[in-house]
Biopython code that builds the backbone (N, CA, C, O; Angstrom):
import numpy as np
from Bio.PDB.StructureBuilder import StructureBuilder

atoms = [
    (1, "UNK", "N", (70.368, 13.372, 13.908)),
    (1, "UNK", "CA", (69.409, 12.353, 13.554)),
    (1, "UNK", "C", (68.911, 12.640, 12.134)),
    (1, "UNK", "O", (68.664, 13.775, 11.725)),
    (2, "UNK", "N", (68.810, 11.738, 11.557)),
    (2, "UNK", "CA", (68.523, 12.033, 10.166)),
    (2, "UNK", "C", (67.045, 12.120, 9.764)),
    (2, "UNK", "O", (66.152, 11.574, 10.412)),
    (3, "UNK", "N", (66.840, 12.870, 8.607)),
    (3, "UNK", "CA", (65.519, 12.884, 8.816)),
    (3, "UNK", "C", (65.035, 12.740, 7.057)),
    (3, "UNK", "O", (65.730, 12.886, 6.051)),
    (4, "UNK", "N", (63.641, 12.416, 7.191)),
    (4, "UNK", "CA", (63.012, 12.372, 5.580)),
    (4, "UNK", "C", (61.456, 11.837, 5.941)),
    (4, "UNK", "O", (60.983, 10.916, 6.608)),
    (5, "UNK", "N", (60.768, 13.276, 4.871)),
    (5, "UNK", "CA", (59.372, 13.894, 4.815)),
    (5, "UNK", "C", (59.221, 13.669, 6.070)),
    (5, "UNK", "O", (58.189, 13.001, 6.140)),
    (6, "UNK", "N", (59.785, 13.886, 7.497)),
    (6, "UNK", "CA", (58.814, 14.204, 8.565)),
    (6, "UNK", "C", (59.440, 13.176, 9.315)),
    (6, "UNK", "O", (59.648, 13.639, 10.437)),
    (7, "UNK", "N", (59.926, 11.763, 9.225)),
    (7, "UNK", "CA", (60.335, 10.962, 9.733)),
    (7, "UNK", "C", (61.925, 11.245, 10.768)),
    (7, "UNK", "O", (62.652, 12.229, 10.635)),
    (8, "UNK", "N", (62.072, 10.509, 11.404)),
    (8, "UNK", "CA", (63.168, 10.629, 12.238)),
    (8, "UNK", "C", (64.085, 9.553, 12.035)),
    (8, "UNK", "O", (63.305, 8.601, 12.003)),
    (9, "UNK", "N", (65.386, 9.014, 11.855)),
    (9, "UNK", "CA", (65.972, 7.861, 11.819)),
    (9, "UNK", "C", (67.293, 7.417, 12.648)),
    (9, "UNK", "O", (68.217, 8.224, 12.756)),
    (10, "UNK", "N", (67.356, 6.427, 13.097)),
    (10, "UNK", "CA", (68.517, 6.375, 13.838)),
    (10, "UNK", "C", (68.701, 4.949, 13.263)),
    (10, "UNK", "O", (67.752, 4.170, 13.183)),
    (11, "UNK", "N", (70.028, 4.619, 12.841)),
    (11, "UNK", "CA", (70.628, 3.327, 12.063)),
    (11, "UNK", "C", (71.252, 2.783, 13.449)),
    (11, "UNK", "O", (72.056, 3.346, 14.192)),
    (12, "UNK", "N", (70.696, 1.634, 13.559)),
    (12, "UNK", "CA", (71.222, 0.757, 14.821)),
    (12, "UNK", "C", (72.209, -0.046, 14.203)),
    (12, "UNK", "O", (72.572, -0.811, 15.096)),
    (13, "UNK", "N", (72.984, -0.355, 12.951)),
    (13, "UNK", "CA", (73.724, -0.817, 12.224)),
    (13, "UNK", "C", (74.610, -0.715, 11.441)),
    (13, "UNK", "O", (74.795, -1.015, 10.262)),
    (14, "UNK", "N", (75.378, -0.058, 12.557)),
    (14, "UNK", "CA", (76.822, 0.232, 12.283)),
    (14, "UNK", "C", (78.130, 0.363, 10.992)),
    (14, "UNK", "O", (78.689, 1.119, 10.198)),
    (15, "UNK", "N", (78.019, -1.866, 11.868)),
    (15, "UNK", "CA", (79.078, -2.574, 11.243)),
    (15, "UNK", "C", (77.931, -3.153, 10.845)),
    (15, "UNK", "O", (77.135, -3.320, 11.768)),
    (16, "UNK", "N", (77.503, -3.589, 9.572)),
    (16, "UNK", "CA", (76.665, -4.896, 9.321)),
    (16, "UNK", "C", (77.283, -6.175, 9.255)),
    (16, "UNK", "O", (76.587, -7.182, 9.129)),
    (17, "UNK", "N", (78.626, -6.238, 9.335)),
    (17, "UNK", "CA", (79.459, -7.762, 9.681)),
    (17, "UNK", "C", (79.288, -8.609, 8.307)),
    (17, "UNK", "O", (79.712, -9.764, 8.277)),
    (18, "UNK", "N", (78.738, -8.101, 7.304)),
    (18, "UNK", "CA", (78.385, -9.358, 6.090)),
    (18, "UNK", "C", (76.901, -9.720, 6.161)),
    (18, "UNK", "O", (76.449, -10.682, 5.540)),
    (19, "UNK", "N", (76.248, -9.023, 6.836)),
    (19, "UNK", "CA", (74.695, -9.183, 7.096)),
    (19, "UNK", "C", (73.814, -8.152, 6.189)),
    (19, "UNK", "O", (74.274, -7.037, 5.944)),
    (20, "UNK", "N", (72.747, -8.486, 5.777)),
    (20, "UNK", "CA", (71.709, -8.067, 5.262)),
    (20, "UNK", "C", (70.914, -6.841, 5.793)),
    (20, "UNK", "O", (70.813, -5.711, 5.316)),
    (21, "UNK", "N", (70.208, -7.561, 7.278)),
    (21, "UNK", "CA", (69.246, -6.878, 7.983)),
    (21, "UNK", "C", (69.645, -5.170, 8.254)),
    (21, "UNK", "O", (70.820, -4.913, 8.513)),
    (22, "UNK", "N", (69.043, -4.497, 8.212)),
    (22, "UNK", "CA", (69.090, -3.276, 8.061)),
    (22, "UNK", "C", (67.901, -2.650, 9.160)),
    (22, "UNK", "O", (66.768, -2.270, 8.867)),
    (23, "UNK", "N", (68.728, -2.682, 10.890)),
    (23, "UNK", "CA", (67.510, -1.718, 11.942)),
    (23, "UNK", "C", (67.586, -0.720, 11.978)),
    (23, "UNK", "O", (68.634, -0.085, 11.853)),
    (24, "UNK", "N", (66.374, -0.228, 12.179)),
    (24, "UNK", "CA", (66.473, 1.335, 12.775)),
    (24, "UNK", "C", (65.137, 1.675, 14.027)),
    (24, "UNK", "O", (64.159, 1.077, 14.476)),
    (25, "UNK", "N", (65.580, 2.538, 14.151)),
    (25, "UNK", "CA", (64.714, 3.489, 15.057)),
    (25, "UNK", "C", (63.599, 4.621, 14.591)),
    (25, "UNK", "O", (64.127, 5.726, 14.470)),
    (26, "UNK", "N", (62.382, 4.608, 14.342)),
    (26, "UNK", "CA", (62.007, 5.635, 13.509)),
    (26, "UNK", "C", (61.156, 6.243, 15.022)),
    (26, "UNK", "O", (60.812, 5.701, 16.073)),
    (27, "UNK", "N", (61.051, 7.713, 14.435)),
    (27, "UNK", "CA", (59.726, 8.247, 15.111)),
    (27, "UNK", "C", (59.228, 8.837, 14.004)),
    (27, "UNK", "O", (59.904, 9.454, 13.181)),
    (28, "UNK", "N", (57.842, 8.633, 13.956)),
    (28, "UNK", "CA", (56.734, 8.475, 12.536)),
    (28, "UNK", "C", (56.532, 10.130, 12.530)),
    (28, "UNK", "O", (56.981, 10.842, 13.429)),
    (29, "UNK", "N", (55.813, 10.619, 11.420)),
    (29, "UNK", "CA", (55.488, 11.888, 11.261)),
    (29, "UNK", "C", (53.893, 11.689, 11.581)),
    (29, "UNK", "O", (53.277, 10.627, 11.662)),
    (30, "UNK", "N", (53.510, 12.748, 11.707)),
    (30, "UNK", "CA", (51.775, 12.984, 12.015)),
    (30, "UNK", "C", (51.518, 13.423, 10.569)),
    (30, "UNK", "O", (52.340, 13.918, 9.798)),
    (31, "UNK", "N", (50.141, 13.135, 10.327)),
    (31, "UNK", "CA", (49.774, 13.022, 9.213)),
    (31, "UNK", "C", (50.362, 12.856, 8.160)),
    (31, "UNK", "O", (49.904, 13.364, 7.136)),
    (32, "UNK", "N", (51.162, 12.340, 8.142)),
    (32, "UNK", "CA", (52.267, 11.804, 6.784)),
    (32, "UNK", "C", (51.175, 10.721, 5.825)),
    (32, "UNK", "O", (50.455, 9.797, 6.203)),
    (33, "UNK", "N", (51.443, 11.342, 4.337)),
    (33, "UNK", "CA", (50.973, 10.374, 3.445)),
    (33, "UNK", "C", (51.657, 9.728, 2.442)),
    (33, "UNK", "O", (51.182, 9.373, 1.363)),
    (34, "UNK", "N", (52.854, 9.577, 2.853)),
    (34, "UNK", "CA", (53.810, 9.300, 1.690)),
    (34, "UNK", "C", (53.650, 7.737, 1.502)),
    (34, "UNK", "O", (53.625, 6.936, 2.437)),
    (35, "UNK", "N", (53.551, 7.434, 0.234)),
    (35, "UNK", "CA", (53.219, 5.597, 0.174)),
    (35, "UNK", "C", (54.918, 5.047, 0.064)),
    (35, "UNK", "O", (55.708, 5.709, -0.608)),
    (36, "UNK", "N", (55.237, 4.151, 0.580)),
    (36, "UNK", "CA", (56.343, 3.720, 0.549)),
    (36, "UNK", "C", (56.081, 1.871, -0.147)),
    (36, "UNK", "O", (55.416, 1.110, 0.556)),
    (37, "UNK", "N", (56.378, 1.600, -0.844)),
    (37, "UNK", "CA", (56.999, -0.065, -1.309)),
    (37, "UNK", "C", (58.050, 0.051, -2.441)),
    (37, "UNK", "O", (58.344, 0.807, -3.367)),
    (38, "UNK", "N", (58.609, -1.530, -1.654)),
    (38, "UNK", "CA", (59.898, -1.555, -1.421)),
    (38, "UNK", "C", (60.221, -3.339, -1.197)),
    (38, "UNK", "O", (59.735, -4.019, -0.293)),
    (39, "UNK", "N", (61.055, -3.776, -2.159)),
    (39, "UNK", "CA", (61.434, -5.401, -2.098)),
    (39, "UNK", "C", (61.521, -5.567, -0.961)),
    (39, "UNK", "O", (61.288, -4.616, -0.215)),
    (40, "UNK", "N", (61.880, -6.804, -0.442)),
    (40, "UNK", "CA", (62.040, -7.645, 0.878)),
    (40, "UNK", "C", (61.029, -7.401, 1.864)),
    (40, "UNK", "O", (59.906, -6.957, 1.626)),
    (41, "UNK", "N", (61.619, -7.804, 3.295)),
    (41, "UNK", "CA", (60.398, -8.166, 4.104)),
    (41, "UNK", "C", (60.502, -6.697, 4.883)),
    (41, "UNK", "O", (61.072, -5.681, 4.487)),
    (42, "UNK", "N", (59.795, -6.907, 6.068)),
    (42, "UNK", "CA", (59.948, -5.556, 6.994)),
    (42, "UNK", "C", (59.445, -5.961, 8.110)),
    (42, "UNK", "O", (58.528, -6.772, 7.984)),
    (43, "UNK", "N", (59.823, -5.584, 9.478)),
    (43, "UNK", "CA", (59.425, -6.031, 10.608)),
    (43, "UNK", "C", (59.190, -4.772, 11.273)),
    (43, "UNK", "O", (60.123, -3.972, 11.221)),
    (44, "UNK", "N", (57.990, -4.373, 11.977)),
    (44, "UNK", "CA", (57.747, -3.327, 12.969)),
    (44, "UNK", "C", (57.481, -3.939, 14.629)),
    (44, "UNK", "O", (56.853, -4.966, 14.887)),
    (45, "UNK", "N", (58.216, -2.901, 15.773)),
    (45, "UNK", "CA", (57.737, -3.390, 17.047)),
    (45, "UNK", "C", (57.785, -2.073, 17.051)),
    (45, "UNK", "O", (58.656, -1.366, 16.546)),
    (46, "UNK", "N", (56.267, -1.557, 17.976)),
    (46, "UNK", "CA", (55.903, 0.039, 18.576)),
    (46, "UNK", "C", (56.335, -0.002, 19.909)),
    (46, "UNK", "O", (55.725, -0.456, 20.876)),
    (47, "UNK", "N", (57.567, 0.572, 19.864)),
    (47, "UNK", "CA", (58.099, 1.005, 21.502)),
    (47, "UNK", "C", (57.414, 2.356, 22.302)),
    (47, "UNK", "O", (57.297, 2.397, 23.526)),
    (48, "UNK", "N", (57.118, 3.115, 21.664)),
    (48, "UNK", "CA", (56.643, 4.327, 22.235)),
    (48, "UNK", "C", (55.199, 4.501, 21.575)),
    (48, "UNK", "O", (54.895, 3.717, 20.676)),
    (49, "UNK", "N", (54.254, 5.528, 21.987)),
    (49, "UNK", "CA", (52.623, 5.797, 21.116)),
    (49, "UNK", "C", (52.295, 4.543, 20.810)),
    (49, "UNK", "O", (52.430, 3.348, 21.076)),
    (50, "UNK", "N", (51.341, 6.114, 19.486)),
    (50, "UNK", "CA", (50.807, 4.758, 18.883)),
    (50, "UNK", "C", (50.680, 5.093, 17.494)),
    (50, "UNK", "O", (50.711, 6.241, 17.051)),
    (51, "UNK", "N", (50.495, 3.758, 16.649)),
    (51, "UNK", "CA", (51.465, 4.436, 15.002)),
    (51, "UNK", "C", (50.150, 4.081, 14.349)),
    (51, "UNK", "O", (49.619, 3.118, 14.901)),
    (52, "UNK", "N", (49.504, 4.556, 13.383)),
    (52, "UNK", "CA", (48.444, 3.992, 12.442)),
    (52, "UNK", "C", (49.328, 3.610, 11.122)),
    (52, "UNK", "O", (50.274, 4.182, 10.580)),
    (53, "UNK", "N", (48.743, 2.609, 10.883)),
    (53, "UNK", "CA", (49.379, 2.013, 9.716)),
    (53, "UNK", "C", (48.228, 1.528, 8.911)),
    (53, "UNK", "O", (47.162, 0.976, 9.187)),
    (54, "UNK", "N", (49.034, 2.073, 7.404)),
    (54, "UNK", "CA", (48.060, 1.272, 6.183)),
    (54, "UNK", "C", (48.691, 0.530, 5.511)),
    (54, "UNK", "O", (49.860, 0.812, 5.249)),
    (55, "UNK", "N", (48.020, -0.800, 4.965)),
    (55, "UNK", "CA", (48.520, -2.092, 4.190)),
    (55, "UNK", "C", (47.419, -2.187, 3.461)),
    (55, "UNK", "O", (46.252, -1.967, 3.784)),
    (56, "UNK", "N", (47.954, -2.592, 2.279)),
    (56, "UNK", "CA", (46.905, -3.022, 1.605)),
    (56, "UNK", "C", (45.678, -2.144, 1.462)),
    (56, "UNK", "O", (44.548, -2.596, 1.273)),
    (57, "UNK", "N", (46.034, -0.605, 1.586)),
    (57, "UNK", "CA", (44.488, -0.408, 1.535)),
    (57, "UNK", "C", (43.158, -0.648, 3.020)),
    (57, "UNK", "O", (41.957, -0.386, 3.082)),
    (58, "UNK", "N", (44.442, -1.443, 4.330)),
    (58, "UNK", "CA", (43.258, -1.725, 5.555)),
    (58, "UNK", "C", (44.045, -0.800, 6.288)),
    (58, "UNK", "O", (45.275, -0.748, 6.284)),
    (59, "UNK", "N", (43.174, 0.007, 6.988)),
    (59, "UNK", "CA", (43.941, 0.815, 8.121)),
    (59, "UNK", "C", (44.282, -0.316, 9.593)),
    (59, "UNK", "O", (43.576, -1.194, 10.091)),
    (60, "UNK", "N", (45.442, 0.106, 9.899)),
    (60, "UNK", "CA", (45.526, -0.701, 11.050)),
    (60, "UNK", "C", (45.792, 0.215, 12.344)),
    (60, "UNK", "O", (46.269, 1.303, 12.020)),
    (61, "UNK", "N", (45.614, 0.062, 13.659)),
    (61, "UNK", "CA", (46.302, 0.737, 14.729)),
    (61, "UNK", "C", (47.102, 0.178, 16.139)),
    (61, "UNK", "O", (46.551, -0.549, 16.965)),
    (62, "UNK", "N", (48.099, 0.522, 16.216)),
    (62, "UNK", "CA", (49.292, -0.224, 16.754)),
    (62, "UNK", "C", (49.912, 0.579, 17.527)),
    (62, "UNK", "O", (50.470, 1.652, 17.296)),
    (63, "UNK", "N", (49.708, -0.312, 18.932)),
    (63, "UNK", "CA", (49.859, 1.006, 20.234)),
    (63, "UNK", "C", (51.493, 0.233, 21.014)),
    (63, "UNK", "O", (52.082, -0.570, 20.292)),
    (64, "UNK", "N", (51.892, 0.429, 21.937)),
    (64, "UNK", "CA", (52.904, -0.234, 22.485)),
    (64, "UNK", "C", (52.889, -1.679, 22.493)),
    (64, "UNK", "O", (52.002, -2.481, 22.785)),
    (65, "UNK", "N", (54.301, -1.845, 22.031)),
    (65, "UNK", "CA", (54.360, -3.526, 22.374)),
    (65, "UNK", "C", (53.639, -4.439, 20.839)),
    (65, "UNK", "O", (53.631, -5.658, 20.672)),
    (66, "UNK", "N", (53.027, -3.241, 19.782)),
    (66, "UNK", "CA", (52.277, -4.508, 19.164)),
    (66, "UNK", "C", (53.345, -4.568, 18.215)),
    (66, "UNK", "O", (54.229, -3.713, 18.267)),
    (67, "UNK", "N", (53.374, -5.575, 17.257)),
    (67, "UNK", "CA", (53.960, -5.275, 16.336)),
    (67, "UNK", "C", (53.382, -6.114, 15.061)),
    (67, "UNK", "O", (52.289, -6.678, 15.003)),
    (68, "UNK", "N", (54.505, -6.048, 13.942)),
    (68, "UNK", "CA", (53.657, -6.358, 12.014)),
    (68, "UNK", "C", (54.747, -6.350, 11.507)),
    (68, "UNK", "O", (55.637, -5.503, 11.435)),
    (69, "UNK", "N", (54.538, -8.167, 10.869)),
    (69, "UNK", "CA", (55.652, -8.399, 10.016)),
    (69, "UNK", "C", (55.371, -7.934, 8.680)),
    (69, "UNK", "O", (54.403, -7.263, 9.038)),
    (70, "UNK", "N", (55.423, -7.712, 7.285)),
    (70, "UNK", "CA", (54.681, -8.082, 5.977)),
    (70, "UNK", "C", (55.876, -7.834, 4.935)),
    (70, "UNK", "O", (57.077, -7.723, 5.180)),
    (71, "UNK", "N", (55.232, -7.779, 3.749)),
    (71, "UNK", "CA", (55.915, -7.992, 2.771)),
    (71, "UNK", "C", (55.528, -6.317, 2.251)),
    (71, "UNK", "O", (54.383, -6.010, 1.918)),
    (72, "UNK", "N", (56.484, -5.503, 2.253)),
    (72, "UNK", "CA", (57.097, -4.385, 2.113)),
    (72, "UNK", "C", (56.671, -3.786, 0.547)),
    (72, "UNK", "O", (56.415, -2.612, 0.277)),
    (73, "UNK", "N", (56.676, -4.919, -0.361)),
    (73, "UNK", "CA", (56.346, -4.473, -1.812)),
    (73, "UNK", "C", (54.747, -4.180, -2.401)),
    (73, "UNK", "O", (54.267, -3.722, -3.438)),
    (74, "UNK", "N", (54.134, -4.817, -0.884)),
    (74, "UNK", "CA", (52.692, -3.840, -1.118)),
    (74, "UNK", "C", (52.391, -2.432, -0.112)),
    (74, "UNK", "O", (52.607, -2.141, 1.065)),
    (75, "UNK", "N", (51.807, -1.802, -1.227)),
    (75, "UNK", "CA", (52.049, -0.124, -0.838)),
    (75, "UNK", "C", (51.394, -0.012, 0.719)),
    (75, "UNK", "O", (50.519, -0.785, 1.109)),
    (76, "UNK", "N", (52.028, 1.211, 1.648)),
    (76, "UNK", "CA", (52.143, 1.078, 2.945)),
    (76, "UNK", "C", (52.419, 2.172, 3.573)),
    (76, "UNK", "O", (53.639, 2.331, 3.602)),
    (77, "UNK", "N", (51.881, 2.955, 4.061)),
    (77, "UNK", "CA", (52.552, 4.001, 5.072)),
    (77, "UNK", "C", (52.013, 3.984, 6.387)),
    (77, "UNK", "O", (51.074, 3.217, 6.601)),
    (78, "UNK", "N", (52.548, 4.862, 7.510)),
    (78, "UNK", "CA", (52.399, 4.935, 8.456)),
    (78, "UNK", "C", (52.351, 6.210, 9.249)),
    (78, "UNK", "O", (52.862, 7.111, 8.584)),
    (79, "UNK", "N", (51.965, 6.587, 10.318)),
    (79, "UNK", "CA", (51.986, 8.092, 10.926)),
    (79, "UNK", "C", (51.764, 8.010, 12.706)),
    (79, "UNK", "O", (51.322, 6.954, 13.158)),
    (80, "UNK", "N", (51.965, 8.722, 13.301)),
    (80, "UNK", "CA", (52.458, 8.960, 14.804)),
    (80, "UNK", "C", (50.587, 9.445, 14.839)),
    (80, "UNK", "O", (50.193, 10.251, 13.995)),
    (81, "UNK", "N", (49.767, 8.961, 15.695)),
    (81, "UNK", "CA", (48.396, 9.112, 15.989)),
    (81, "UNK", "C", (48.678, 9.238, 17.783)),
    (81, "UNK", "O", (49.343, 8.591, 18.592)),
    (82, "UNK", "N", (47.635, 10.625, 17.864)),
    (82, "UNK", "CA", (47.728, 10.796, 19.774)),
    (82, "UNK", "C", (48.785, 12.278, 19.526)),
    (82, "UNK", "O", (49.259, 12.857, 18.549)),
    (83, "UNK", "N", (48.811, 12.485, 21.208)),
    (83, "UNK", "CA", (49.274, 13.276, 21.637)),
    (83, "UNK", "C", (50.935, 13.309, 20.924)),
    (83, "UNK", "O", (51.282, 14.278, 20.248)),
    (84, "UNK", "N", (51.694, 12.351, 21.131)),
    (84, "UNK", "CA", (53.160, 12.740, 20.975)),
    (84, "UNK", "C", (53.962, 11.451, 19.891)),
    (84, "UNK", "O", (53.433, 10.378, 20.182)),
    (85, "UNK", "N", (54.964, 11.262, 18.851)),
    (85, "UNK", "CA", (55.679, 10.794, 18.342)),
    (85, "UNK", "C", (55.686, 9.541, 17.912)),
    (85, "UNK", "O", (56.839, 9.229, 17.615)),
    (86, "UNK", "N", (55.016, 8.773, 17.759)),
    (86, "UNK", "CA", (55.111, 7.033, 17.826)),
    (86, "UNK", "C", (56.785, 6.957, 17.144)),
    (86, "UNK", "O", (57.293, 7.712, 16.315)),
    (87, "UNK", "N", (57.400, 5.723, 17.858)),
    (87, "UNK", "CA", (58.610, 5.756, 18.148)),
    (87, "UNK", "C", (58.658, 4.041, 17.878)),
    (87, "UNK", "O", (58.129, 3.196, 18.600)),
    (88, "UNK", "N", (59.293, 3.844, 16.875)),
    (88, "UNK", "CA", (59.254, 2.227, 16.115)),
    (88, "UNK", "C", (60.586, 1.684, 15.693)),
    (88, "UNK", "O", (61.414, 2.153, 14.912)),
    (89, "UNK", "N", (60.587, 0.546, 16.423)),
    (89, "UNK", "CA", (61.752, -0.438, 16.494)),
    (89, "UNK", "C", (61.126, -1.161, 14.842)),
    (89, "UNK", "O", (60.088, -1.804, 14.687)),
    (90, "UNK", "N", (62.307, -0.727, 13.625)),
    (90, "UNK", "CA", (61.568, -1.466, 12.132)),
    (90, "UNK", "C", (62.940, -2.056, 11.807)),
    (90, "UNK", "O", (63.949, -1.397, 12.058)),
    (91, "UNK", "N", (63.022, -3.344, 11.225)),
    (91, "UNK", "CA", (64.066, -4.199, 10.613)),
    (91, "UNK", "C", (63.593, -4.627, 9.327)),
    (91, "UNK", "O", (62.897, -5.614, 9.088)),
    (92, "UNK", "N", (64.240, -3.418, 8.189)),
    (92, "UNK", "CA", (64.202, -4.176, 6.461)),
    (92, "UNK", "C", (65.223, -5.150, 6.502)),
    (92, "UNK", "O", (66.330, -5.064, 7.034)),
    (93, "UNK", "N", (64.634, -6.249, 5.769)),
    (93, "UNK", "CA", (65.701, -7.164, 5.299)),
    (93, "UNK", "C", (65.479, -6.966, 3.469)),
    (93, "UNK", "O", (64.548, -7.368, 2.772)),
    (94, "UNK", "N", (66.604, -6.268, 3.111)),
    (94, "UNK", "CA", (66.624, -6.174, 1.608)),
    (94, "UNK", "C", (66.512, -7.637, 0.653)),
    (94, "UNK", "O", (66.681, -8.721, 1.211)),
    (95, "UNK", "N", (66.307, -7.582, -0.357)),
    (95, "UNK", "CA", (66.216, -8.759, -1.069)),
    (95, "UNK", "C", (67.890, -9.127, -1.807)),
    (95, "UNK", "O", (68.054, -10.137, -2.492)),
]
sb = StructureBuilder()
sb.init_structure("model")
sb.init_model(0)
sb.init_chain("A")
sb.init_seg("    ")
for serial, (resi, resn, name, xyz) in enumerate(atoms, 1):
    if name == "N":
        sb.init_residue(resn, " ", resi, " ")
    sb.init_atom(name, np.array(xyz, "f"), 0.0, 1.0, " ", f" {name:<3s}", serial, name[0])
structure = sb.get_structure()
């Protein structure tokens, strides 16, 4: 499984067939502060925990089942909050 600053990744996308979208599987790091932006859009669904996320400067918190579309090129990170791993179904679509 691949990994970067703390993160976990699993590429659900093989073959991309001539397609764009780019899924994966993350499990978030705990206290991670790394700011990430980045062109195109981004889609999060929280399958496992629960993930705190910052946008814009607003903290958000996002437990199973929730999820957050946005626009990726404003600065953004995220981290595994609680006992164990938050575990996130995320789809970049590059520009």
């Amino acid at each position: 499984m691949p990994h970067f600053n703390g993160y976990n990744y699993i590429s659900l996308a093989y073959k991309k067939m001539g397609k764009r979208m780019e899924p994966y599987i993350i499990e978030c790091a705990f206290g991670e502060k790394t700011v990430f932006s980045h062109d195109g859009e981004e889609f999060m669904y929280v399958l496992e925990g629960t993930q705190g996320f910052v946008y814009a400067r607003k903290k958000y918190l996002l437990g199973k089942e929730n999820s957050i579309h946005f626009n990726p090129r404003i600065p953004h990170n995220d981290r595994s909050v609680g006992p164990k791993r938050a575990k996130i179904l995320t789809v970049i679509m590059p520009p």
